[in-house]
C-alpha positions in Angstrom: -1.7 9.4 -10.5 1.0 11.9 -9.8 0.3 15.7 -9.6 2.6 17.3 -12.3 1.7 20.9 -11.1 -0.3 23.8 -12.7 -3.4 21.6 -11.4 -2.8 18.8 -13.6 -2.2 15.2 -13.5 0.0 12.6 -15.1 -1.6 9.0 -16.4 -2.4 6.5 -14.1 -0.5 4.2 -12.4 -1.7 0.5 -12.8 -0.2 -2.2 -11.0 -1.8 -5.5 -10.5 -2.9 -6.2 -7.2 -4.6 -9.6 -5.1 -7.3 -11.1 -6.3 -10.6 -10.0 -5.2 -9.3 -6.5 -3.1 -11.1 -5.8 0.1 -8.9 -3.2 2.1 -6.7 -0.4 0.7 -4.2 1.6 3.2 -2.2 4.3 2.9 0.9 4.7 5.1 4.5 5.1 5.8 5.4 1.7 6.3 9.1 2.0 6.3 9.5 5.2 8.2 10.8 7.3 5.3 8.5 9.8 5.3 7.0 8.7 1.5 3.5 7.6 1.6 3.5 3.6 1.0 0.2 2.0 -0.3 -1.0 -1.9 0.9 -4.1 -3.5 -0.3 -5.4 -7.1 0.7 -7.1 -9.9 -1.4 -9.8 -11.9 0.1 -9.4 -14.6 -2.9 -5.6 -15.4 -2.7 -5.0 -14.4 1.5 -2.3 -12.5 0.5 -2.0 -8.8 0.9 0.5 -6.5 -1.2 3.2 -3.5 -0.5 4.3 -1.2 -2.5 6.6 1.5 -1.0 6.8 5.2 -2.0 9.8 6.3 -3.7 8.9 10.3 -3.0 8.5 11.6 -6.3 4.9 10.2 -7.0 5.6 6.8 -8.0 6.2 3.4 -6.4 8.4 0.6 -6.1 8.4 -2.8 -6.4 5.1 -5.1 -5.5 5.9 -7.2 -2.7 3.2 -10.0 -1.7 2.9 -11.7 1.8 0.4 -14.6 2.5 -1.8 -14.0 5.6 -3.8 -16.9 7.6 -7.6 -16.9 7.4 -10.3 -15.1 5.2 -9.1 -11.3 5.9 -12.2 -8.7 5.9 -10.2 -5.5 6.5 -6.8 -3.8 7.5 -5.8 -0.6 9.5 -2.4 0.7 9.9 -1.0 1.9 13.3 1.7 1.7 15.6 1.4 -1.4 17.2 4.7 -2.1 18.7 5.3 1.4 19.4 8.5 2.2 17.7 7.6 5.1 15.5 6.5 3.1 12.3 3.1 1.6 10.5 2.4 -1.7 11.1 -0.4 -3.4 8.8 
């Protein structure tokens, strides 16, 4: 939901995600200083991006199969070069 000022709240924000979620993250993905969101689906082995676009809302949902059964996600620097990795 994105904060409209004067402590209020616009409508939510619903976009379908993987089946059967079991990890949500929050982080700048693409280095752009916007605040991407991630979740993963157990079901389907796929997890999902959706980038920040700054003003409170989001762009495009981009899937990505993964290997395996996935349990979790974290998001860190991994390769060292300043941005999120999931």
């Amino acid at each position: 939901m994105q904060g409209l000022g004067g402590a209020t709240i616009g409508p939510p924000s619903l976009w379908p995600v993987t089946d059967a979620t079991v990890a949500f993250v929050v982080a700048d993905f693409d280095a752009d200083g916007h605040a991407d969101t991630s979740v993963e689906g157990y079901a389907t082995d796929e997890f999902a991006v959706r980038l920040g676009d700054g003003a409170g809302g989001f762009g495009t949902l981009t899937t990505c199969p993964i290997a395996g059964w996935p349990q979790d996600m974290i998001a860190a620097d991994l390769d060292l070069d300043g941005r999120s990795t999931c």
